[in-house]
LOKOL-381678 format. One line per 4 residues: number of its first residue (from 1); their letters; for each residue x, y, z of N, C-alpha, C. Coordinates in nm, 4 decimals. Layout:
N
NUM = A = X:Y:Z:X:Y:Z:X:Y:Z | ...
% end
This chain:
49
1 = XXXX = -0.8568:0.5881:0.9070:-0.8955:0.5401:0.7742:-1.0313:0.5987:0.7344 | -1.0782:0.6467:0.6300:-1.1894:0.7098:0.5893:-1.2827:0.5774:0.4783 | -1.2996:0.4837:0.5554:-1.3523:0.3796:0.4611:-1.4685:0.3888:0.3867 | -1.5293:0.5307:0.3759:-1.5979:0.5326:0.2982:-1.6096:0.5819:0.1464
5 = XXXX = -1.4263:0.6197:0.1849:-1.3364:0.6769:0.0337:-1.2801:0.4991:-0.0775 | -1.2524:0.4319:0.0343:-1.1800:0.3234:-0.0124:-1.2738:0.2228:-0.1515 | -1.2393:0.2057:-0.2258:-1.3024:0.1680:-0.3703:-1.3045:-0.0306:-0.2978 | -1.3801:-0.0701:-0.3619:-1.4584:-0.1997:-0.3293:-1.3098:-0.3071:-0.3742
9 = XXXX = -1.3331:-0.4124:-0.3029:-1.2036:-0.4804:-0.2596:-1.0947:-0.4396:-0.2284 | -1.0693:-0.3113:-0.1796:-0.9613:-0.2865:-0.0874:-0.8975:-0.3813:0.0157 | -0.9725:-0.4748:0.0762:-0.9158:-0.5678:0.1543:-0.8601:-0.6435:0.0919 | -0.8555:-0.6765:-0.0196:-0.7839:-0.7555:-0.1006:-0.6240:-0.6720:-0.1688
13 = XXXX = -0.6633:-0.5658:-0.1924:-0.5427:-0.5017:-0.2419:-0.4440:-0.4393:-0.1007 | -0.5384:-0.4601:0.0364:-0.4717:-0.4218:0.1589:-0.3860:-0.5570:0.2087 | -0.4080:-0.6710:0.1808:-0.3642:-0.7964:0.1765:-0.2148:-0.7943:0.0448 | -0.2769:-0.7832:-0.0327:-0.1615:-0.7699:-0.1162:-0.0187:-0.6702:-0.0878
17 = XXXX = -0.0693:-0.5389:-0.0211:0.0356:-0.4695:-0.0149:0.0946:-0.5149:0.1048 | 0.0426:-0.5769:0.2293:0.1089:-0.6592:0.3243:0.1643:-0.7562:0.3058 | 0.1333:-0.8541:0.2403:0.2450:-0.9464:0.2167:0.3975:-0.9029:0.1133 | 0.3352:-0.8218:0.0208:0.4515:-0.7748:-0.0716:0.5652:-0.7089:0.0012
21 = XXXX = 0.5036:-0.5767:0.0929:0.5491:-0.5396:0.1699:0.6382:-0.6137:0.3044 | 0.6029:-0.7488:0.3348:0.6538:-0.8018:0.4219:0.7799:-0.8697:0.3506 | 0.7451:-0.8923:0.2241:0.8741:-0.9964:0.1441:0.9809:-0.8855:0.1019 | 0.9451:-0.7930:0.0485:1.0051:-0.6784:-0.0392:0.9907:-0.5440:0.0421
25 = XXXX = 1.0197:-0.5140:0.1334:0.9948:-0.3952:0.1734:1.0321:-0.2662:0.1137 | 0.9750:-0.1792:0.0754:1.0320:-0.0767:-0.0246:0.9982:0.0532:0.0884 | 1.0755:0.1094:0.1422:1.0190:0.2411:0.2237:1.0721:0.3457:0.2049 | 1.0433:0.4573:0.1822:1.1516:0.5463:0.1581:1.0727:0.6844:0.2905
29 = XXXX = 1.1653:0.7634:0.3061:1.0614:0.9000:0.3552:1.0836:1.0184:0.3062 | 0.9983:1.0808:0.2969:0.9669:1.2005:0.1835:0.8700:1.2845:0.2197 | 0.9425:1.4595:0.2682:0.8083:1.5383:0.3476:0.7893:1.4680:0.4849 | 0.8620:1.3959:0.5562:0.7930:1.3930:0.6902:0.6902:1.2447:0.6858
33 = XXXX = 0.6637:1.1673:0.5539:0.5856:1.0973:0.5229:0.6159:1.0033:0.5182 | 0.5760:0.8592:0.5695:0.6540:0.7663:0.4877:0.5675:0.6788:0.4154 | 0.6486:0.6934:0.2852:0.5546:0.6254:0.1372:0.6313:0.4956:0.1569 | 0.5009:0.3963:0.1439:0.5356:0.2640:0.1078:0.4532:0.1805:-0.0442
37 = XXXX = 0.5415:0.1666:-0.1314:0.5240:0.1467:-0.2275:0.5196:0.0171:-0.2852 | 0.3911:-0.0700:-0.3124:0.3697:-0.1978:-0.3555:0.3644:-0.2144:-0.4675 | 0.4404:-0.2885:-0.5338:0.4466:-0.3835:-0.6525:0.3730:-0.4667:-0.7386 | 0.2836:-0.5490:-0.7111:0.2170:-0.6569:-0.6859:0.1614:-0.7065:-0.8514
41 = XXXX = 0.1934:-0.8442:-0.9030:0.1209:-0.8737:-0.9986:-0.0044:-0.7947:-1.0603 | -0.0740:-0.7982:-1.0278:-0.1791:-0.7438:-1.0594:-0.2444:-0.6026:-0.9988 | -0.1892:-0.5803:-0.9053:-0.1933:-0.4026:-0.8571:-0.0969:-0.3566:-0.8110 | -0.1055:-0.2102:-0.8334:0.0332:-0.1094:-0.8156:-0.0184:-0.0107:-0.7093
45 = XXXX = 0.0098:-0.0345:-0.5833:-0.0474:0.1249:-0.4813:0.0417:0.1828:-0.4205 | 0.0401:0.2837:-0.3768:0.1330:0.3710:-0.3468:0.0759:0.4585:-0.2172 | 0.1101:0.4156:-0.0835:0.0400:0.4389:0.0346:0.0794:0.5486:0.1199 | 0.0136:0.6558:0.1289:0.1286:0.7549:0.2479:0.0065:0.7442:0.3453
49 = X = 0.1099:0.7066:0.4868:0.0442:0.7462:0.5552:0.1394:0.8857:0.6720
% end
């Protein structure tokens, strides 16, 4: 993780994509990658790791 890239309350939007992710799992793989893609009321992220 390069946490000095990550924009201020990330732990909050890292919380969000874990629980969303735990209810709704959306995974797909693409390139070798796998994108997991959160939903969430109030934020939309889109994670490759």
């Amino acid at each position: 993780m390069n946490s000095h890239r990550q924009p201020m309350g990330w732990s909050r939007v890292e919380r969000a994509l874990a629980q969303t992710l735990h209810t709704q799992p959306r995974t797909t793989k693409a390139h070798g990658a796998t994108i997991e893609r959160c939903e969430a009321p109030d934020v939309e992220v889109e994670v490759v790791r």
